[in-house]
VOBA-1610 file (N, C-alpha, C; in pm, whole numbers, padded with zeros to 5 digits, always signed):
BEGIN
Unk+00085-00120+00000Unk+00000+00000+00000Unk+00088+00124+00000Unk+00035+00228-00104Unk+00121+00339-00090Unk+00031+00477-00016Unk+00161+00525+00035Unk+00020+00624+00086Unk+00096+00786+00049Unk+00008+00827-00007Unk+00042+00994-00056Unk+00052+01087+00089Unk+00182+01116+00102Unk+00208+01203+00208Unk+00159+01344+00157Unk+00136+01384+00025Unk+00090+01538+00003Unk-00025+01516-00130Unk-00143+01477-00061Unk-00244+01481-00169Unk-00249+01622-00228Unk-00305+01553-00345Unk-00305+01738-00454Unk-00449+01738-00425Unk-00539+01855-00495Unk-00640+01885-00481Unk-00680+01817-00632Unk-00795+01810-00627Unk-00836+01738-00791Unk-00911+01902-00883Unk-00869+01848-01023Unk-00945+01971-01107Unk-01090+01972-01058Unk-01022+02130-01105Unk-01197+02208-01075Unk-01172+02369-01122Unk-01335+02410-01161Unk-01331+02521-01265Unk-01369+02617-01135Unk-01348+02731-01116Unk-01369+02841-01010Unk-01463+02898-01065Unk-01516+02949-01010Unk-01653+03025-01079Unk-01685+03168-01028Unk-01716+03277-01105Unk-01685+03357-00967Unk-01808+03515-01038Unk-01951+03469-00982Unk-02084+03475-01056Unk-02070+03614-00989Unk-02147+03718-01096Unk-02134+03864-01042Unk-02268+03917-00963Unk-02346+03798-00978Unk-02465+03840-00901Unk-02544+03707-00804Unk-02651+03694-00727Unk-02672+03598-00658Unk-02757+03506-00753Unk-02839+03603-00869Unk-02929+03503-00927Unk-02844+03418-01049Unk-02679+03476-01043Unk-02662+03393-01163Unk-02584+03259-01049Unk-02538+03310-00921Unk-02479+03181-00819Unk-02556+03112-00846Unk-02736+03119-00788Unk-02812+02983-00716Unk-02821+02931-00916Unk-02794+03007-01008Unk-02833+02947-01160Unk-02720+02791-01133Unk-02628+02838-01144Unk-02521+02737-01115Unk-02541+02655-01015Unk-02592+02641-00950Unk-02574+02552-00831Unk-02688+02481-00850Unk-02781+02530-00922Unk-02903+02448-00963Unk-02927+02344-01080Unk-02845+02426-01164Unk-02783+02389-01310Unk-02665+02250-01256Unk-02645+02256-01179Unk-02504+02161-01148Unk-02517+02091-01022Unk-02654+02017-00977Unk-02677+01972-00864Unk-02525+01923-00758Unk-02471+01769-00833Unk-02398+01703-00851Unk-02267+01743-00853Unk-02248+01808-00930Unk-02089+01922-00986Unk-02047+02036-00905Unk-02157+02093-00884Unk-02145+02236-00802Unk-02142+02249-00664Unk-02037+02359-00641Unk-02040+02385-00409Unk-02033+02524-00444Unk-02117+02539-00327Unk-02066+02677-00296Unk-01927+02734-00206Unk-01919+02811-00219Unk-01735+02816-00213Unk-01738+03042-00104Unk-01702+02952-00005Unk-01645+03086+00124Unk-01542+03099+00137Unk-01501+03014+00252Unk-01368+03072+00300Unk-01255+02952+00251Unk-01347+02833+00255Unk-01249+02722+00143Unk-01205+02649+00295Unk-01181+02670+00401Unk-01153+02553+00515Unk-01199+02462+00566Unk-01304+02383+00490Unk-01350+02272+00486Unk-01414+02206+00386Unk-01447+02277+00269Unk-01393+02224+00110Unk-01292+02141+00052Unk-01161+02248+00079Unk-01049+02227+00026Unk-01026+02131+00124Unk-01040+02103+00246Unk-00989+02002+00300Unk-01057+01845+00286Unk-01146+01814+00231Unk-01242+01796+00186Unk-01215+01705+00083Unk-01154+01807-00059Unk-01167+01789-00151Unk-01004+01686-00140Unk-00909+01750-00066Unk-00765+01686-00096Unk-00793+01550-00054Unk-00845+01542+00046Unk-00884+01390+00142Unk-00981+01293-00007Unk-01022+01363-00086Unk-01076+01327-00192Unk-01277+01242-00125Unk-01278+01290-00031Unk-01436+01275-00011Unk-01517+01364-00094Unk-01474+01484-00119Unk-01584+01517-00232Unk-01512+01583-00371Unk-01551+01564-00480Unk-01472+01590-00606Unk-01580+01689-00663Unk-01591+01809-00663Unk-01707+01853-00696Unk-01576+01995-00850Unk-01690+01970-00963Unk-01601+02027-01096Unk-01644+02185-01091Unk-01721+02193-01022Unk-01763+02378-01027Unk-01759+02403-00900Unk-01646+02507-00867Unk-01639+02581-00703Unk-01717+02744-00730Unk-01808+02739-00660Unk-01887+02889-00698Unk-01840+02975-00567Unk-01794+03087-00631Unk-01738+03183-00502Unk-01883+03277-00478Unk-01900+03261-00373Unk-02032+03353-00314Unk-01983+03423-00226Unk-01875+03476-00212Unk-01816+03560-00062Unk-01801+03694-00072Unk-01780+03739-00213Unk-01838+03877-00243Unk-01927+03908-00317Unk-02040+03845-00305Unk-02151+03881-00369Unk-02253+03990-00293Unk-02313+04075-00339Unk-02354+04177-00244Unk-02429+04174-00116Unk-02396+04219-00010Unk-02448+04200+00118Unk-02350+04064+00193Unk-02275+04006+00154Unk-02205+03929+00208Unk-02075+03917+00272Unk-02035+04064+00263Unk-01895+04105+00329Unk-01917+04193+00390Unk-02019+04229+00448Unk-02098+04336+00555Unk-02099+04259+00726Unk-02082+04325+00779Unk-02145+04292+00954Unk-02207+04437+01018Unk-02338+04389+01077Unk-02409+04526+01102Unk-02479+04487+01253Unk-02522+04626+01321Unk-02594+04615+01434Unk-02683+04672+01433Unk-02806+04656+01464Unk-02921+04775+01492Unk-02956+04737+01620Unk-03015+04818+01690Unk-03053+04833+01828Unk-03171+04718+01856Unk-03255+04762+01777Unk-03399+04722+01770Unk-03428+04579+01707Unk-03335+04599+01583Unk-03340+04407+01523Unk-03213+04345+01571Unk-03089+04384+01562Unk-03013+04289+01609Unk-02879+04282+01511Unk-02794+04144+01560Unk-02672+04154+01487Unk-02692+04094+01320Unk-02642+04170+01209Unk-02637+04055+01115Unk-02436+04036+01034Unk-02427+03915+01020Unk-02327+03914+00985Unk-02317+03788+00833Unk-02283+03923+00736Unk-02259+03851+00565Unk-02166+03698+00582Unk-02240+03604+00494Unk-02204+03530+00503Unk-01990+03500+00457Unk-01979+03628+00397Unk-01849+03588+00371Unk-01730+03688+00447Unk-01758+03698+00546Unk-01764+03768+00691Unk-01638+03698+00789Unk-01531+03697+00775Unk-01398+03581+00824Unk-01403+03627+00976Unk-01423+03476+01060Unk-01365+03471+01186Unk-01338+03607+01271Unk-01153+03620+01243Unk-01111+03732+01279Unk-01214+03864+01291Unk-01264+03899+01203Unk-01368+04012+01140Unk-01444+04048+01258Unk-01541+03912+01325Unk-01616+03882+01381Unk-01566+03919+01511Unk-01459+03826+01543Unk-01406+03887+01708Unk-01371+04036+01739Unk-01284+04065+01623Unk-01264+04185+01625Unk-01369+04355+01624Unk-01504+04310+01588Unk-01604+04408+01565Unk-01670+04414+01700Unk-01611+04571+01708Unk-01672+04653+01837Unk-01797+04592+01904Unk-01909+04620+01822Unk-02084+04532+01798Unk-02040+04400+01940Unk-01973+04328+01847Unk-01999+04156+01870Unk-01896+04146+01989Unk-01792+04194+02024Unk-01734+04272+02175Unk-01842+04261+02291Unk-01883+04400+02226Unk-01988+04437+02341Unk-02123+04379+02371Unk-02204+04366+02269Unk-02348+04322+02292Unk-02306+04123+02220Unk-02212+04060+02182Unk-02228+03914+02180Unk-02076+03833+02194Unk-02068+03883+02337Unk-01895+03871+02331Unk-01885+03692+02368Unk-02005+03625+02375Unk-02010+03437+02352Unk-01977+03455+02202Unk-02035+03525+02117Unk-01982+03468+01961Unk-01839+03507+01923Unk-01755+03571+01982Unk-01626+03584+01988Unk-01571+03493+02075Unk-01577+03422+02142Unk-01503+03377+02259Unk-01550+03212+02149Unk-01627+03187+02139Unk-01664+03054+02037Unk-01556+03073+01856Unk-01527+03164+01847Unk-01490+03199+01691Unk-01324+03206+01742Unk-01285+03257+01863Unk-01195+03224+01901Unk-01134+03108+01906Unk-01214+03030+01969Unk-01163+02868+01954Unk-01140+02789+01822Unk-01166+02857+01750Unk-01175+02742+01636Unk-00975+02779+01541Unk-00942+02661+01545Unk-00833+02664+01474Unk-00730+02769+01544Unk-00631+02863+01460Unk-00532+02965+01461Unk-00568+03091+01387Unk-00534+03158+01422Unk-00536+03296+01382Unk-00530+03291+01207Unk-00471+03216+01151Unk-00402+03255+00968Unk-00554+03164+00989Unk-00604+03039+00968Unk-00732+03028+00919Unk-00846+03075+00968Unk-00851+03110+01042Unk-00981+03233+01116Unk-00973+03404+01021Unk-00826+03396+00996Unk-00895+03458+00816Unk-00946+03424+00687Unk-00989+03299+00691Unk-01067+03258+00573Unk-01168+03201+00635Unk-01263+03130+00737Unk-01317+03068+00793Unk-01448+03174+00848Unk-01555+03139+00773Unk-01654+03228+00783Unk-01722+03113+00917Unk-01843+03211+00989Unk-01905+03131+01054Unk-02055+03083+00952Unk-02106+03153+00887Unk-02199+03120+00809Unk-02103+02945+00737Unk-02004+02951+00676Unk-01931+02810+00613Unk-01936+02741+00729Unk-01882+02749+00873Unk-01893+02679+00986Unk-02003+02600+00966Unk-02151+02681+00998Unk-02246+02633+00989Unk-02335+02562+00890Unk-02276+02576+00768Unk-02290+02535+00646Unk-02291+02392+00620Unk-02158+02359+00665Unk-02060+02201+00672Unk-02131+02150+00784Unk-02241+02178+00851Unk-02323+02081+00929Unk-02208+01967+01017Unk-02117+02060+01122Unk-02023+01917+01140Unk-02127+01925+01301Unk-02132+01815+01321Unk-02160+01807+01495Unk-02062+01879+01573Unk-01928+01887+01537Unk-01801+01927+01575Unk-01791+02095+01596Unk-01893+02149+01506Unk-01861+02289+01454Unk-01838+02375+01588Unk-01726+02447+01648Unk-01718+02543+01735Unk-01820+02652+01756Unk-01830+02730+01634Unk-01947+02839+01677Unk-02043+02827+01604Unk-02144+02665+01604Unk-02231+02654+01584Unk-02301+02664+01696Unk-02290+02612+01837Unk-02327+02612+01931Unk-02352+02758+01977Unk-02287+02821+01941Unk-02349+03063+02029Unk-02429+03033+01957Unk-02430+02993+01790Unk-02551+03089+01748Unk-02700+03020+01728Unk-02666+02865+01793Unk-02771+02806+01818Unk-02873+02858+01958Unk-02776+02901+02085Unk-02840+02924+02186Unk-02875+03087+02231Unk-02831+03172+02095Unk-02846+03335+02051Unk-02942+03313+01979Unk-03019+03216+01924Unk-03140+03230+01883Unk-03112+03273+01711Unk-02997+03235+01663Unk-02937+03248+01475Unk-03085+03216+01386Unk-03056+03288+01278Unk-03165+03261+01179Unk-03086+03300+01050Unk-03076+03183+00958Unk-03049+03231+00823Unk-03107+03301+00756Unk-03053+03394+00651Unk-03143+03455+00508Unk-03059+03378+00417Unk-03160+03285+00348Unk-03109+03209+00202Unk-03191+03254+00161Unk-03097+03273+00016Unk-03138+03287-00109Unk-03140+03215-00183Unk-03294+03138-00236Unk-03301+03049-00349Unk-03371+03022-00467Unk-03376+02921-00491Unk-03420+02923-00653Unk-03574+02784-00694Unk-03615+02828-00738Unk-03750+02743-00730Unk-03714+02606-00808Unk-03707+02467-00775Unk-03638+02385-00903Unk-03653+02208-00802Unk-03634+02176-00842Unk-03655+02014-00796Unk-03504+01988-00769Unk-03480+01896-00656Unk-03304+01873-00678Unk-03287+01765-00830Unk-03361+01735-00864Unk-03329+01656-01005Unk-03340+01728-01111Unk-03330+01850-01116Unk-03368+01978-01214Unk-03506+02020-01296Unk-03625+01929-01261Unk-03741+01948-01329Unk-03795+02103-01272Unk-03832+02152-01332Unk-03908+02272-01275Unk-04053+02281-01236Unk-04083+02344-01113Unk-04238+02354-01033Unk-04243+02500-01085Unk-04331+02462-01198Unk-04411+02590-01186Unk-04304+02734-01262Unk-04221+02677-01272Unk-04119+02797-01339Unk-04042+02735-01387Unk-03950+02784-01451Unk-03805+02754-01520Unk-03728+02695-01404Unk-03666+02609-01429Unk-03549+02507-01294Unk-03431+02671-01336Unk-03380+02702-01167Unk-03318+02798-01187Unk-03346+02890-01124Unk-03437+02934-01163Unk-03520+03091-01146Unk-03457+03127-01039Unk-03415+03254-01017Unk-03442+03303-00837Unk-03563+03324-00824Unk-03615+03290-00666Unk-03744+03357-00574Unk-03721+03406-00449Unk-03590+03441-00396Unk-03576+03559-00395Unk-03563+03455-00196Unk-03558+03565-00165Unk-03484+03526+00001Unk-03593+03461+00089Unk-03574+03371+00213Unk-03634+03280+00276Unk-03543+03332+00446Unk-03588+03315+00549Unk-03506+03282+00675Unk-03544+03142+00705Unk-03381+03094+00749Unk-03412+02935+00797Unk-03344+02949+00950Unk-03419+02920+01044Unk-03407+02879+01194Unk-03301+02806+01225Unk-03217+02844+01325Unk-03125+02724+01330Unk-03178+02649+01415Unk-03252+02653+01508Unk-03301+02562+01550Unk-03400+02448+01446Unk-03407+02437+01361Unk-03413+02337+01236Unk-03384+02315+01139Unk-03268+02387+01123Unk-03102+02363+01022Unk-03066+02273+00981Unk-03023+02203+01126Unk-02941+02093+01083Unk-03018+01929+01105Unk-02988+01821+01007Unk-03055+01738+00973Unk-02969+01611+00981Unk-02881+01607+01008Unk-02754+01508+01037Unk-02633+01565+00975Unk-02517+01474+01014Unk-02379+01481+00963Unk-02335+01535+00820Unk-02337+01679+00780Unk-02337+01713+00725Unk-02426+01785+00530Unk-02534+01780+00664Unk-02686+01788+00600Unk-02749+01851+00690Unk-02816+01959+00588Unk-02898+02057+00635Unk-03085+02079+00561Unk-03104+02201+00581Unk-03250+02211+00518Unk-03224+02310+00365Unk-03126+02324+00363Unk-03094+02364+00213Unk-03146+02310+00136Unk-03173+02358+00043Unk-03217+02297-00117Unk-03183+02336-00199Unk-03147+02226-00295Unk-03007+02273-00448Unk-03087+02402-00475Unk-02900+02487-00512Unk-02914+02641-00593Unk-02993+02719-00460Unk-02961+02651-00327Unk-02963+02775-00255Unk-02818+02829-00207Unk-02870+02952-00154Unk-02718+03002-00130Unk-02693+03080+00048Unk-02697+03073+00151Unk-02691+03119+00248Unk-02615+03240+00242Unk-02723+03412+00244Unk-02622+03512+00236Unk-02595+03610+00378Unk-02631+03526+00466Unk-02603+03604+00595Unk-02682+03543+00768Unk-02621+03604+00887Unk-02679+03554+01000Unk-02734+03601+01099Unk-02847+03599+01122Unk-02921+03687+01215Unk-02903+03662+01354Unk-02876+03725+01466Unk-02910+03726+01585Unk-02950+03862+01652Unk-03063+03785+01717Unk-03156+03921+01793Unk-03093+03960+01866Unk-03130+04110+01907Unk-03081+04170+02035Unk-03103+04100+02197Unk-03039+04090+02202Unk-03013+03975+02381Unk-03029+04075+02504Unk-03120+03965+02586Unk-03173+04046+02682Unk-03095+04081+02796Unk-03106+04173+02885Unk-02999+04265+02951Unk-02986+04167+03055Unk-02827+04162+03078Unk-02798+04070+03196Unk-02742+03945+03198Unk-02707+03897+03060Unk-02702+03794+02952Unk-02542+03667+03016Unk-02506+03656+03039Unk-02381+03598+03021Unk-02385+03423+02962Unk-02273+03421+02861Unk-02211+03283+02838Unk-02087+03235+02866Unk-02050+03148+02846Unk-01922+03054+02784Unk-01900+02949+02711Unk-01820+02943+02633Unk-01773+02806+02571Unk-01660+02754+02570Unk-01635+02593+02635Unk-01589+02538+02683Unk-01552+02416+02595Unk-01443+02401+02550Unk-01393+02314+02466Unk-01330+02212+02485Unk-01343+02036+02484Unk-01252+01972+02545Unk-01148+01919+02369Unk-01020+01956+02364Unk-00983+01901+02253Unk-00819+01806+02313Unk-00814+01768+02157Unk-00623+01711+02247Unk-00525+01723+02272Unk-00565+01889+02216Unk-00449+01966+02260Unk-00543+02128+02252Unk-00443+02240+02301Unk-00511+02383+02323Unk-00501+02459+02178Unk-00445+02407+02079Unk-00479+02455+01978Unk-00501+02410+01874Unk-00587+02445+01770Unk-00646+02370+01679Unk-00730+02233+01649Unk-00752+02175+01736Unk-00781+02064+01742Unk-00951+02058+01727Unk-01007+01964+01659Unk-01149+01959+01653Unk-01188+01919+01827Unk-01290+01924+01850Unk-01354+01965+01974Unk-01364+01810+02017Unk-01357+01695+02108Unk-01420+01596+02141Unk-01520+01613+02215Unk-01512+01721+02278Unk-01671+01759+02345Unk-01671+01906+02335Unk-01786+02016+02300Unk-01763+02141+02315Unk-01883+02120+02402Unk-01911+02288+02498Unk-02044+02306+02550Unk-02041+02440+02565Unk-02152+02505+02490Unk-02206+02642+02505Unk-02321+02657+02610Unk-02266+02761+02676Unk-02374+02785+02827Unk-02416+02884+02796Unk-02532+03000+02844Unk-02563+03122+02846Unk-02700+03142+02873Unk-02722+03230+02987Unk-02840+03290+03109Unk-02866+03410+03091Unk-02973+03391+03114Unk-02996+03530+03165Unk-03136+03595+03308Unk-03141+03671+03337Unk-03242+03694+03426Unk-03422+03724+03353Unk-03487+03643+03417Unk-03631+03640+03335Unk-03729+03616+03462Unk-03821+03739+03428Unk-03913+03727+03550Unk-04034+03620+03495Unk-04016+03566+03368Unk-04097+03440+03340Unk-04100+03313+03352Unk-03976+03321+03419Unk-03923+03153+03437Unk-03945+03139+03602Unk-03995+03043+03658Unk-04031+03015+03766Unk-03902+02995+03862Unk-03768+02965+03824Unk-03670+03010+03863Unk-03625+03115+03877Unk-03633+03237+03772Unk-03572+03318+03767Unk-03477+03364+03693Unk-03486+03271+03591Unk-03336+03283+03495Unk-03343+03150+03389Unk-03337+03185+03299Unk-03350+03065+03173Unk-03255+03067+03103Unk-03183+02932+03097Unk-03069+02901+03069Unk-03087+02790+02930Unk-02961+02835+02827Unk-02962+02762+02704Unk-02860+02693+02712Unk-02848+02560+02649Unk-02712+02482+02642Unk-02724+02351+02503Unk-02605+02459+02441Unk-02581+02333+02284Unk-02430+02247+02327Unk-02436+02125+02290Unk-02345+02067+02287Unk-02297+01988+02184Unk-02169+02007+02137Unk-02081+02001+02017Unk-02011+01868+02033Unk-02039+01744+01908Unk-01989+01648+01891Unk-01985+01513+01984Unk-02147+01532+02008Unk-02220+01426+02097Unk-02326+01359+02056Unk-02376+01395+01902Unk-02479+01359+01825Unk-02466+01349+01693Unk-02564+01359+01649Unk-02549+01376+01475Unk-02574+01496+01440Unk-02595+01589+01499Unk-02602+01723+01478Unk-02634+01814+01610Unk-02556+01913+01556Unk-02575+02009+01709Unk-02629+01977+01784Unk-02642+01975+01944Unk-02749+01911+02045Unk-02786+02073+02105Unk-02907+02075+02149Unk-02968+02183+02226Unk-03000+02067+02341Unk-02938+02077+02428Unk-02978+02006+02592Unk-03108+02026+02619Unk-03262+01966+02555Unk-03377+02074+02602Unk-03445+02045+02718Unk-03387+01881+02818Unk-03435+01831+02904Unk-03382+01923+03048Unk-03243+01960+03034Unk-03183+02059+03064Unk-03209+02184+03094Unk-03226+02248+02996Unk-03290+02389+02998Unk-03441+02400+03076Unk-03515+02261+03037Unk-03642+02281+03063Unk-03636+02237+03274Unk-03556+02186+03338Unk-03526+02151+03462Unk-03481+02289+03503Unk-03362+02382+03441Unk-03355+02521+03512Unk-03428+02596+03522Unk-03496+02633+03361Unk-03626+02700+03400Unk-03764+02709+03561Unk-03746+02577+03579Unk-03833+02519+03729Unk-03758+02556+03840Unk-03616+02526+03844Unk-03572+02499+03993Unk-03430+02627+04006Unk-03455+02693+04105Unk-03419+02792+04137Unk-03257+02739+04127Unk-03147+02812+04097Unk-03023+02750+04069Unk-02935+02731+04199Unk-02882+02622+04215Unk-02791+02596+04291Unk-02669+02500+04299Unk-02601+02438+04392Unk-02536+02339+04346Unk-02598+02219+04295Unk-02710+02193+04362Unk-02742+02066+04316Unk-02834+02050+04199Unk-02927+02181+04172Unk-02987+02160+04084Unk-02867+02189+03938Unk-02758+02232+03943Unk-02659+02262+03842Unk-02632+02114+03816Unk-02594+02049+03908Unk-02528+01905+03909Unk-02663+01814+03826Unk-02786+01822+03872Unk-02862+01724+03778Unk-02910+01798+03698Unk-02858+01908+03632Unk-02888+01935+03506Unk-02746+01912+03413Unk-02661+01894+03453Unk-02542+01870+03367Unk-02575+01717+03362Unk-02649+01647+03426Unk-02662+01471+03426Unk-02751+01465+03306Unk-02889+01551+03323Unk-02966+01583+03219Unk-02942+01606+03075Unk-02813+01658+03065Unk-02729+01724+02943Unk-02694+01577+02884Unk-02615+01588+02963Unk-02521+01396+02926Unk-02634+01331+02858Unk-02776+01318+02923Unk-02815+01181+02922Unk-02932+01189+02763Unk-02917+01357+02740Unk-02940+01391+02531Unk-02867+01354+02478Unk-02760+01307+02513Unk-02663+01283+02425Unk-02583+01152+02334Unk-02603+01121+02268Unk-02598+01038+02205Unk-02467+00999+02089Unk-02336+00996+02152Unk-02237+01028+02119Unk-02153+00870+01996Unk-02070+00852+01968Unk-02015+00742+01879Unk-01877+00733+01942Unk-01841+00628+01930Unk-01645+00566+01938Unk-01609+00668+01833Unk-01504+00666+01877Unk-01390+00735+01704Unk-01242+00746+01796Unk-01168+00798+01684Unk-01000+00778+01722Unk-01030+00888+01804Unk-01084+00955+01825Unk-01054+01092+01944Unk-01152+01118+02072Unk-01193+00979+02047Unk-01279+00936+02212Unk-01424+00809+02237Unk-01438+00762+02343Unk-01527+00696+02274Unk-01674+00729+02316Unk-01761+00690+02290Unk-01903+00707+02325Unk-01921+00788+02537Unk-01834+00690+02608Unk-01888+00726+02712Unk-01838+00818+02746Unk-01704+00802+02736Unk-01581+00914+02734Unk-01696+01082+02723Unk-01748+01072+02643Unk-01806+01194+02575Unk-01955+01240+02644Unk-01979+01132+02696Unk-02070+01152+02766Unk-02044+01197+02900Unk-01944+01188+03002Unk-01903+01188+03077Unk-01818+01351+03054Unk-01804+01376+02974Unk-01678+01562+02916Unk-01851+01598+02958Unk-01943+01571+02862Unk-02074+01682+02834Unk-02124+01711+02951Unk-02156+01626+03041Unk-02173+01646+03187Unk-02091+01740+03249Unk-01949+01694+03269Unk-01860+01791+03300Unk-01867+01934+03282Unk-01821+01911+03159Unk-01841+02082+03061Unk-01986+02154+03111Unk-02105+02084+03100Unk-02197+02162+03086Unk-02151+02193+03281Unk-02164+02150+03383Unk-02199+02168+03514Unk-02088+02309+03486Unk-01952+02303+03480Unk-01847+02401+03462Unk-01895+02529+03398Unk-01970+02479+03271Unk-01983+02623+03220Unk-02153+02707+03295Unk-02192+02557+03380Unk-02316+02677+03443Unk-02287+02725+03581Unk-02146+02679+03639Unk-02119+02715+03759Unk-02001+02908+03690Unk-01984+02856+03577Unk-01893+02996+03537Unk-01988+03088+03518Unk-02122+03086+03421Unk-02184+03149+03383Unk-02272+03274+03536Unk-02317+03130+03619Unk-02378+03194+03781Unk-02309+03317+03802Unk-02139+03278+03785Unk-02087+03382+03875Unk-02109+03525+03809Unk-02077+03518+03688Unk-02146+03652+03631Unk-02291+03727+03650Unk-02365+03610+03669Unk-02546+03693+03633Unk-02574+03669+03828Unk-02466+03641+03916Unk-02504+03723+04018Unk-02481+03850+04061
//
């Protein structure tokens, strides 16, 4: 057996469409053939490993509205899908009013690929693994895709296969659909990410277990974040996603739904991190095994709601 110490990348035509309705044309036109193409750090890695061979790379990262990050008071954060890492931590906005989605965008990888590494592509690649899929699952994220009316086998409903119809929001809370599958539909194109304005008093963390402190994919991540609510019979309603314990993002909801009831303390922290664990539904692999992971998520989650307390007292 020989084994290629420096795989090449396989041919492929770049594509690089001057508007969105001629992107989703291509991507519709080319079910099979065609990706859409960001920051390229999990494509290209992707493509060398030779799991996916795809002949048309469509660049959507400067297409209009997609290299923007904005705040309004009243609606909230949005950030263009071709919007790099760095960008993100670095913007005053996401500092001050969503400093969990910096502290999550932080973790992922090194500084040189957190300049190509959009979080919209994060979330894209549907990994269970994804670092700052978890903020913008428990910030309440909502996509704007842009798509095209067409069958994934190219027959057309009702119009020309192709067409644009023009923008949709998709929930992340029903995004993701397993291991690298989402609610997309061919010749759509994800051009940006919504999160609402967060209510006063807010604190998170994210907590990463990997196998080493840098770069490393996550064997367990856990996103925490509270806040004070005179609607919750506790007093405070608490969100928690956990990273690379399922087949797709986990929202802890047995969890959340136990803090909501019971006023916080040590012990009710402790059987809600048991609660966490016991959503979770994790696999063997070379970087841990099933219980192993079950046993971090527990951990992680109790840690990040005993960190989070100390702030929102």
């Amino acid at each position: 057996m020989t084994l290629d110490a420096h795989p090449a990348l396989p041919e492929f035509d770049y594509i690089r469409p001057a508007t969105l309705d001629e992107a989703c044309q291509w991507l519709a036109r080319y079910p099979d053939e065609a990706r859409p193409f960001l920051g390229g750090t999990d494509v290209f890695v992707r493509m060398r490993d030779g799991f996916i061979k795809p002949k048309y790379l469509i660049d959507v990262k400067r297409l209009t509205g997609t290299d923007e990050i904005s705040f309004d008071p009243q609606k909230g954060l949005t950030i263009g899908a071709g919007v790099n890492m760095n960008r993100v931590i670095a913007a005053p906005v996401v500092q001050e009013h969503y400093p969990l989605l910096a502290e999550a965008c932080r973790s992922v990888a090194g500084y040189q690929l957190r300049n190509r590494a959009t979080i919209v592509g994060n979330i894209c690649n549907a990994s269970p693994a994804g670092d700052s899929i978890g903020a913008c699952l428990v910030l309440g994220g909502v996509l704007d895709v842009y798509g095209v009316d067409g069958r994934p086998d190219g027959r057309p409903v009702g119009r020309p296969v192709g067409r644009p119809v023009g923008l949709r929001q998709e929930p992340l809370a029903t995004f993701f659909k397993g291991p690298g599958k989402t609610a997309l539909k061919t010749g759509d194109i994800v051009t940006a990410l919504h999160l609402p304005v967060l209510p006063a008093g807010s604190v998170g963390t994210y907590l990463k277990l990997g196998r080493n402190k840098l770069s490393d994919l996550s064997i367990v991540g856990a996103t925490v974040w509270g806040y004070p609510s005179a609607q919750a019979r506790s007093g405070y309603f608490f969100r928690i996603a956990l990273a690379s314990v399922a087949p797709t993002p986990l929202r802890a909801a047995s969890a959340e739904a136990y803090l909501a009831e019971h006023a916080p303390d040590a012990q009710v922290f402790a059987e809600a991190a048991r609660l966490a664990a016991a959503d979770c539904t994790p696999i063997d692999d070379v970087r841990g095994s099933a219980r192993y992971r079950k046993a971090m998520a527990r951990n992680l989650t109790r840690k990040g709601l005993d960190k989070i307390w100390e702030g929102l007292l």
